[in-house]
N, C-alpha and C positions, 0 to 999 in steps of 0.2 A: 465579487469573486464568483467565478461559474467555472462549474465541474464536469467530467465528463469520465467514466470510468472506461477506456479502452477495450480492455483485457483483462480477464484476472481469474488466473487457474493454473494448476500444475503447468501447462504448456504456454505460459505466459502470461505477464503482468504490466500494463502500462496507465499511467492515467493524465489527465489532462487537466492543468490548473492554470484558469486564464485571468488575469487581471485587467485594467486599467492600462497600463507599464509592461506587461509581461505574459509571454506564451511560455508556459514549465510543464516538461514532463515530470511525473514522479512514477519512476524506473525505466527501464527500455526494455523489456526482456521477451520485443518482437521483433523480426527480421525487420532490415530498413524499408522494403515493400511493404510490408504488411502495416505498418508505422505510418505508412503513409498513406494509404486506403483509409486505414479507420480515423485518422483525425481530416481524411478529406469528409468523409460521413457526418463530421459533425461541424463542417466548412470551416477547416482550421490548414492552411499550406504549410508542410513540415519545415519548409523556410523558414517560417515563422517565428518555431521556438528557437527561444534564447538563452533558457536552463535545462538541466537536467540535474535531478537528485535521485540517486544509487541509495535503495537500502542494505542490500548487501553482495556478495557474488555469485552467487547462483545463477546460471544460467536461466531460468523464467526469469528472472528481474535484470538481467544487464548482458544479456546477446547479445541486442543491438546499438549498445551503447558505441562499441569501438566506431563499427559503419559510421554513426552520423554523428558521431565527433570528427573522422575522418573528410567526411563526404560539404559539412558544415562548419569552416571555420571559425564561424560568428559565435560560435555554440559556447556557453560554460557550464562542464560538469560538473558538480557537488559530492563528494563523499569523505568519509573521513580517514586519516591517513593508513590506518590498519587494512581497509579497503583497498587501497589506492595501490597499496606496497604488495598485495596478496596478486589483485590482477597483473600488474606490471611483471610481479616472478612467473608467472602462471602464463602468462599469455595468450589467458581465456577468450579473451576481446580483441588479438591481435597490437598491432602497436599504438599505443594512444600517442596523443602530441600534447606534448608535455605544456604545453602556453595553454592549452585548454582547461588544467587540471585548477581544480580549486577545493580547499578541505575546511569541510564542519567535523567538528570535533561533537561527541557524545555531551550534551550539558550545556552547550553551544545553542546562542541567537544571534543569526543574522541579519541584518537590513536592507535589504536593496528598493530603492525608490517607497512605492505602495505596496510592497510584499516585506512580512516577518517570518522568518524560518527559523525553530526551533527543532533541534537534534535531540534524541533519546535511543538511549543503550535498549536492545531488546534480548532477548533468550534462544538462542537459535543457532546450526551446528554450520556455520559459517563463518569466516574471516573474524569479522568486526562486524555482527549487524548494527542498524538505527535506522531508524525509522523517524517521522517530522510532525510537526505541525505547521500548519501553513496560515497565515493571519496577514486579510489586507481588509481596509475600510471598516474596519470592527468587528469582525466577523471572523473564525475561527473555524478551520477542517483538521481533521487527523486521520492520519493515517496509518494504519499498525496491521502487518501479517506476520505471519512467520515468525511465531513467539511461544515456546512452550508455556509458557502461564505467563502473566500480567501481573509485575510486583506492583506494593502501596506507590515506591517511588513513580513509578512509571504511571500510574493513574493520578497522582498528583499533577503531575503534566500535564494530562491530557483530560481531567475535568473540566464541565461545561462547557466546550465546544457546541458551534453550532451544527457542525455533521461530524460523521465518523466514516470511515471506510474500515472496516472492521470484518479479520477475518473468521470465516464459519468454514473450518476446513472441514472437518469428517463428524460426521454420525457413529458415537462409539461400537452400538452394538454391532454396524455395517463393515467398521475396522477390525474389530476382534471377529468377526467370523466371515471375513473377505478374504481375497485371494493371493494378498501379501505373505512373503517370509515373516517369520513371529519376527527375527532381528528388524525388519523393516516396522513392522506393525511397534517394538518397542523403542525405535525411532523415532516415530511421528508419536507416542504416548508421552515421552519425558521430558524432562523441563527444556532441553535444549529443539521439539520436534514443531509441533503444530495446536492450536487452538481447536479442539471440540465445537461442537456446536451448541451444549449446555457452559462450557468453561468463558466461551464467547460473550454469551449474553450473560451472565451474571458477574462477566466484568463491566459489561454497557451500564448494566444497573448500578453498579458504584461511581459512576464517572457524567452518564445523562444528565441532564438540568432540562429546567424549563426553554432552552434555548433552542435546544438539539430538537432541528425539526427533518432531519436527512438521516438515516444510517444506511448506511450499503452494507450488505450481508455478501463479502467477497473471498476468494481464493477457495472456494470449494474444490475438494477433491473428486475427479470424476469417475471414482471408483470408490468411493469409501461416504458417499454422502450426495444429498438430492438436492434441487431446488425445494423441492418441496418437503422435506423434514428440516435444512435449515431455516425456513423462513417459520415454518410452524415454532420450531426454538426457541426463534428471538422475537414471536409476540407472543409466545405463552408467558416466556418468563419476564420478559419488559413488560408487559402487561397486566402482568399479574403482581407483580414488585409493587412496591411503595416507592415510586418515582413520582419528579416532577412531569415526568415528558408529557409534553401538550397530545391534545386528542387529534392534531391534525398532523402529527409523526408522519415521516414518508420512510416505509421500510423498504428497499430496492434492490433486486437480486441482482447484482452485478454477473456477466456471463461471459465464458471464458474466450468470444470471439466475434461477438456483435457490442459494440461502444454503448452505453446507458446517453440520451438525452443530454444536450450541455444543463447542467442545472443550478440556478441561482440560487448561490449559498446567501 
């Protein structure tokens, strides 16, 4: 399995999981142009993919879904019916074509060929979020943003994984005294808003194994938090923890417009 982090910020979120069997996006939430620059960057033809899995409606995560389901009839998109029902009323994404549509439900694994897709309920002021794990050739990624805290169930899940994409939205003290409305700032603080960049990693710490040689440190907010105080975060405190995590960890600041390297999970 090889990865490649497209996008992933306030202004958009897409990523690239390639197997053996299969080209998968996980989310689209960049214009069909732009969709198609960044996975030529990492020599991948948007022809190519053949899934898409939606974590929830928000516009950074599924703008571009409508386009190339439209544009691609080959394509099958993934979400779960509470998704599915919100964009259809909404008609956020324009008209989907119904023969396209396919649903994982929260608690939900699916199978297709050499890919395992696992569904998980996340915390977040949207439709129906969930968010996946992705499992081909024995090897295990997860993927999780846009989650006000990390329940036990939900790290049950997503224990020992071999990567994570894992999001580091804001730097507290940079929210509480930034240039958002307090309603905004108490937003992104509660259980329904965004992951810290200390809340972040001391979930990694409950969930890391000796396996997990990859974390992406992703959806940074580009007004509330750094490259460089999230990344400081998640090796102070992954580091400092009583983890298994090998000494040869790849921590990677995934960035909100240039694609991370395809990388062999």
């Amino acid at each position: 399995m090889r990865v490649s982090i497209l996008a992933s910020g306030s202004t958009g979120n897409s990523s690239l999981i390639e197997t053996a069997q299969h080209k998968i996006l996980m989310d689209a939430g960049l214009s069909g142009k732009k969709m198609k620059l960044s996975l030529a960057e990492v020599g991948v033809d948007i022809a190519d993919i053949d899934m898409v899995f939606l974590s929830h409606d928000h516009a950074d995560h599924s703008k571009g879904l409508g386009v190339l389901m439209r544009r691609y009839p080959r394509l099958a998109a993934f979400a779960n019916s509470g998704t599915w029902e919100y964009l259809a009323e909404s008609h956020k994404i324009g008209q989907i074509p119904v023969g396209q549509i396919n649903v994982i439900e929260p608690g939900q694994t699916q199978t297709f060929g050499d890919l395992e897709v696992t569904a998980f309920a996340t915390s977040h002021d949207a439709a129906d979020p969930q968010y996946y794990v992705f499992t081909s050739g024995g090897k295990r990624m997860v993927f999780l943003t846009d989650t006000g805290y990390v329940s036990q169930q939900v790290k049950g899940v997503i224990a020992d994984a071999d990567a994570y994409l894992m999001e580091f939205n804001y730097d507290d003290l940079m929210l509480r005294n930034g240039p958002y409305s307090w309603s905004l700032k108490q937003r992104i603080l509660s259980d329904v808003g965004h992951l810290s960049n200390e809340d972040a990693g001391h979930a990694l710490v409950d969930v890391v194994s000796s396996k997990t040689k990859h974390i992406f440190l992703a959806h940074r907010s580009q007004h509330n938090n750094t490259a460089k105080l999230a990344y400081a975060a998640a090796k102070k405190i992954l580091l400092n923890a009583d983890t298994a995590l090998p000494s040869d960890v790849k921590i990677v600041l995934a960035d909100a417009s240039v694609p991370t390297n395809l990388v062999q999970i």
